[in-house]
N, C-alpha and C positions, 0 to 999 in steps of 0.2 A: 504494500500500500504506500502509495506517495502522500506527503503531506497535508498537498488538497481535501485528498480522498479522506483522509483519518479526519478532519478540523471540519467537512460536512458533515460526515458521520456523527461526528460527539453533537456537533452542535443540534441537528434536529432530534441526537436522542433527549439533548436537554429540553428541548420545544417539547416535545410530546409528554418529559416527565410532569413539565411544567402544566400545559395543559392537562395535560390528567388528573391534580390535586387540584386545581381551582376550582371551586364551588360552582355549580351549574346557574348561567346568566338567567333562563329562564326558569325559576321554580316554580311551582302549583301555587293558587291563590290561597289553597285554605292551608298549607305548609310554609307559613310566615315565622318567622324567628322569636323564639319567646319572648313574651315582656319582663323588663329587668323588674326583678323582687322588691317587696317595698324592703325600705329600711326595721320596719317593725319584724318582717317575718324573719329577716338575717340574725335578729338579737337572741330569737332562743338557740338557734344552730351554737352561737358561743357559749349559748350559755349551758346548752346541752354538751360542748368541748369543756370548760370551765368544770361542769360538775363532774365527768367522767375522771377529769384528772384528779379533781381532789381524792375522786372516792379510789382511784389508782395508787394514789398518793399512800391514805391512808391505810389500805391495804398492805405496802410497802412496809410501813412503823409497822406494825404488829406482826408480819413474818421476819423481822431482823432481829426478833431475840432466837439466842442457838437454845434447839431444845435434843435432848442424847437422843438417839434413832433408835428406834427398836429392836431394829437388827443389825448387828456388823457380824458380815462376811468374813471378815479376818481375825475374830476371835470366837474359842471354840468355848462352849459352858453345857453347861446340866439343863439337859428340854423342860420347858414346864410341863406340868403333868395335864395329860387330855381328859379333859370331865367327858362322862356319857352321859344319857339323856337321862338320868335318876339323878345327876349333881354328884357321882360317886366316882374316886381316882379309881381309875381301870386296876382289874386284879395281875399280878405278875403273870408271866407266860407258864402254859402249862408245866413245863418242861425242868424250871427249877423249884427247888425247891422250900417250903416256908415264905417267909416275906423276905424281899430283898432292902437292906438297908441302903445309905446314900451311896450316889456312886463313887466310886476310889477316884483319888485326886488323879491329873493325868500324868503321866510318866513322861518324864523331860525326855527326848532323845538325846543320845551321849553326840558331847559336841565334837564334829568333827573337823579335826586338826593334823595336819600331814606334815611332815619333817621336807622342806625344800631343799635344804642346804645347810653346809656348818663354814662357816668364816673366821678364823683364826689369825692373831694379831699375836706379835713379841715383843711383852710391855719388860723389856729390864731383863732379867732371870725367867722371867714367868710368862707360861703361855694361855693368853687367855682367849679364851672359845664365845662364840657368838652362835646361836641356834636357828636360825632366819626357819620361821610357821605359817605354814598356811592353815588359814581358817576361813569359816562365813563373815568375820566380823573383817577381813582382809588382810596382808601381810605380817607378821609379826618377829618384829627382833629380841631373841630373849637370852640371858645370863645364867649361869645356880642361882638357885634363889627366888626367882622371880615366877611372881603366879600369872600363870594365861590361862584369860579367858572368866576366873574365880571361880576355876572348878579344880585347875592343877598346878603344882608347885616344879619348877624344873630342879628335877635332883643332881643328876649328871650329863655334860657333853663333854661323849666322846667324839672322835674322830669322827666315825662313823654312823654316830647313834646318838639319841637320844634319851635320856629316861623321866618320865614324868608322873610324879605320882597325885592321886586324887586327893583332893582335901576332904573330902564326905567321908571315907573310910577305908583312906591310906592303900589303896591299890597301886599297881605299878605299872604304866602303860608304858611300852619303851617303841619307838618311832625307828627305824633306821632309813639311811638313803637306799634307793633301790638304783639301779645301771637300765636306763631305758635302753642302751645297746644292747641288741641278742646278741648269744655267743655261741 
């Protein structure tokens, strides 16, 4: 296309867009354009905006106090118990036996903590060991001595190991590096 040819083109496509959105010259007699609103009718419209907001407004105040949710998903408790149709807490399952008393607390899972590495430094005469720990809670760098986690106490780092015993009742977890190289 040469220049001409593009610059008629565009141009009658704009004529025709143009003409096509202009309101038609001839309308119907009895399709006359509405009469503008009086002023009195326009004042309740505001005043019907004016009032929806207040009552939005108000609305607003009285759901901004925090009230505790009924249920959270991420903490686990004892179900309340289901009334049946007499008002009476349902009987325990056939199956065991007598009445069951409250349910047993839940049982912590043992936290789990994995030996990455041992880091060794030569302070003077003496060689002192570093235990670098993996856990949930994230990295950790620990000494003898020192409790991880507050559930265990580091007893000894070795070379290759580590031993850690439990504060609850003195058990002895001992951690060593493994060789992710097959052999």
């Amino acid at each position: 296309m040469t220049w001409k040819v593009y610059a008629t083109v565009s141009g009658a496509t704009v004529l025709a867009g143009w003409l096509a959105s202009a309101p038609p010259a001839n309308a119907p007699d009895g399709a006359s354009p509405a009469p503008a609103q009086p002023a009195a009718r326009r004042a309740p419209a505001s005043s019907d905006i004016e009032r929806e907001a207040m009552r939005l407004q108000a609305r607003g105040r009285r759901e901004a106090t925090y009230s505790q949710p009924e249920r959270n998903p991420f903490r686990f408790s004892a179900g309340r118990p289901i009334a049946s149709l007499g008002g009476d807490v349902p009987a325990p399952p056939h199956d065991t036996p007598g009445v069951a008393g409250p349910p047993p607390p839940p049982v912590s899972p043992p936290s789990r903590v994995s030996l990455s590495g041992i880091a060794e430094d030569q302070v003077g005469q003496r060689l002192e060991r570093t235990a670098i720990l993996s856990s949930p809670d994230g990295v950790l760098l620990v000494h003898e001595g020192d409790d991880v986690l507050g559930q265990y106490r580091v007893a000894t780092i070795e070379s290759e190991a580590v031993e850690l015993v439990k504060l609850s009742d003195g058990a002895t977890l001992r951690l060593s590096l493994t060789d992710p190289k097959p052999q």
